[in-house]
N, C-alpha and C positions, 0 to 999 in steps of 0.2 A: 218349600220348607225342608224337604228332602236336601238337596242343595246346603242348608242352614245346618244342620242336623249332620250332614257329612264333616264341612269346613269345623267344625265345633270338635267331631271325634278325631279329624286328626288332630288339631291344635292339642287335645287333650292327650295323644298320644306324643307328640312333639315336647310338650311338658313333660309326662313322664320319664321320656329318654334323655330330656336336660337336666331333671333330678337325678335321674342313675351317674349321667355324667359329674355331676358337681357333686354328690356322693363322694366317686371314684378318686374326684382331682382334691375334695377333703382330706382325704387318706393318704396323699404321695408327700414323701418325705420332703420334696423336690420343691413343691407349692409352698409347704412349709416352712420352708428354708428361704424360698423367698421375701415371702410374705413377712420373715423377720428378721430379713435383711431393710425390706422396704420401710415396716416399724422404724428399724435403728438409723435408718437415714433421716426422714422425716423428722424425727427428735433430735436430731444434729442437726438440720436444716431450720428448725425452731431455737436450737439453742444458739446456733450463730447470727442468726437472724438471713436467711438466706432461701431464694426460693428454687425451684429446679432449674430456670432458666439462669440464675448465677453459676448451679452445678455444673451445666451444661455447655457452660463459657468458660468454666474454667476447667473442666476436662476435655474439654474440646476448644481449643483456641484457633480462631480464625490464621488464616494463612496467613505470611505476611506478601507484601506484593509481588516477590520473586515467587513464590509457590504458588500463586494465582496466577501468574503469566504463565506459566509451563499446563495447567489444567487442561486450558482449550483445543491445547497442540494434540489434544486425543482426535482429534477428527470429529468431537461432538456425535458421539454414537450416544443413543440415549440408554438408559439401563435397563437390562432385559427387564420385562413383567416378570412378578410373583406368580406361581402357578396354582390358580383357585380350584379345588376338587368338592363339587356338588354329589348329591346323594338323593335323589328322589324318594320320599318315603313310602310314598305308592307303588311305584315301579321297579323301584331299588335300581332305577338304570344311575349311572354314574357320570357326570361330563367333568373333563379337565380342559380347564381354558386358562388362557394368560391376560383374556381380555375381555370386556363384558358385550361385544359384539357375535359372540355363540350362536347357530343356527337355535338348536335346540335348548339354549338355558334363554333367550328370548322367547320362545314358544311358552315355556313354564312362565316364565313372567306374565306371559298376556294372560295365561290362563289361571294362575295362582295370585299374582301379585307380587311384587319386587320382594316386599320383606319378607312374605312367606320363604319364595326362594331363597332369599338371603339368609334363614335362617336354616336351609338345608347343606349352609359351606360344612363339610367337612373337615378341612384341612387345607393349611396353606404354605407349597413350599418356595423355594427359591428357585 
């Protein structure tokens, strides 16, 4: 029960720090700006009759076959990982990985659960 009774206070503390967070990201001009960017697109993509995947074709047009034949001449290096930075909220220990084979963010897993973990990502760079 104890066990039951832990898992529940941190969840509940987990939530708290995702309201301060989404608090914080309420209040950034930044979000805001998006957010009514995103609005005025979506209402031009209703008024044209278009959906994101026509946006996305048409700001991004497929290569044509000369630009496709030059691509591969890269040596086929694949693209570096994103760098995932976790945050234990028990331990406040910290891991950065580029890939989900981590000594120690598998350890968390076994013993917390994937999404628990997953939801202690911090930040993620390039």
């Amino acid at each position: 029960m104890s066990s039951l009774l832990s898992n529940y206070m941190q969840m509940e503390q987990q939530l708290k720090q995702l309201q301060s967070d989404m608090d914080k990201l309420q209040n950034d001009d930044r979000l805001k700006a998006e957010l009514q960017f995103k609005e005025k697109l979506e209402k031009l993509m209703r008024e044209f009759d278009k959906s994101a995947a026509d946006v996305i074709a048409l700001l991004n047009p497929k290569p044509s076959a000369q630009g496709s034949a030059a691509a591969p001449a890269s040596g086929g290096a694949r693209r570096k990982r994103k760098l995932k930075i976790y945050k234990n909220p028990n331990t406040g220990e910290v891991v950065e990985t580029r890939g989900g084979n981590q000594k120690t963010l598998k350890a968390w897993k076994d013993q917390h659960g994937s999404d628990t973990v997953e939801s202690w990502l911090v930040r993620v760079e390039q």
